[in-house]
C-alpha atoms as one frame of an Amber mdcrd trajectory, in Angstrom:
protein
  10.664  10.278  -6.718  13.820  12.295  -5.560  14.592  10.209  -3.379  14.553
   7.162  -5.512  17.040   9.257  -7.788  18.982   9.903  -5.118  19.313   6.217
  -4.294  20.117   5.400  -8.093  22.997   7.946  -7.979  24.212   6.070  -5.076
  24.240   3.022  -6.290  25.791   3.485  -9.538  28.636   4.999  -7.642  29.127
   2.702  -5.513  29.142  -0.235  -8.352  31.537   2.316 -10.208  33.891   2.379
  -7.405  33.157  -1.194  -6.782  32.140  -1.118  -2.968  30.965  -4.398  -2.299
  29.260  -3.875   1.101  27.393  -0.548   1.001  24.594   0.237   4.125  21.295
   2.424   2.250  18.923   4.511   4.707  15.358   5.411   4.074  12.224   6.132
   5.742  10.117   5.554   2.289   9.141   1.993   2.895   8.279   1.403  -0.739
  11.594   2.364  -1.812  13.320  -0.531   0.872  10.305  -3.068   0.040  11.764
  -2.833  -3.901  15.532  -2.999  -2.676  14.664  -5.793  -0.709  12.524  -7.747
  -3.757  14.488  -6.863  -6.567  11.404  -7.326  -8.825   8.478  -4.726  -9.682
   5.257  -5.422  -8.137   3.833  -2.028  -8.307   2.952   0.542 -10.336   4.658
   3.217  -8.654   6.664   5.732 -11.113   9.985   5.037  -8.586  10.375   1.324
  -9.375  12.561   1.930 -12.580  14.985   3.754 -10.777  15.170   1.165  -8.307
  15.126  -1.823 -10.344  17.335  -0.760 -13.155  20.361  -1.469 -11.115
């Protein structure tokens, strides 16, 4: 869960500061697999803060 805060944080700055290319590390592979989908197929409590965004 922290760390899909942590990536929520991140993002929000970055569209605040309008990056347009921005590079995201993780080792939590559910975390990357809802980056990558950009749609909730789960019912794991860290797909809001992912998906909001």
């Amino acid at each position: 869960m922290a760390e899909a805060c942590a990536l929520y944080k991140a993002v929000q700055l970055a569209i605040e500061c309008c990056f347009l290319d921005v590079i995201f590390e993780s080792d939590n592979s559910l975390i990357v697999d809802l980056v990558k989908e950009g749609n909730c197929k789960t019912r794991d409590s860290t797909a809001p803060f992912v998906l909001e965004t």
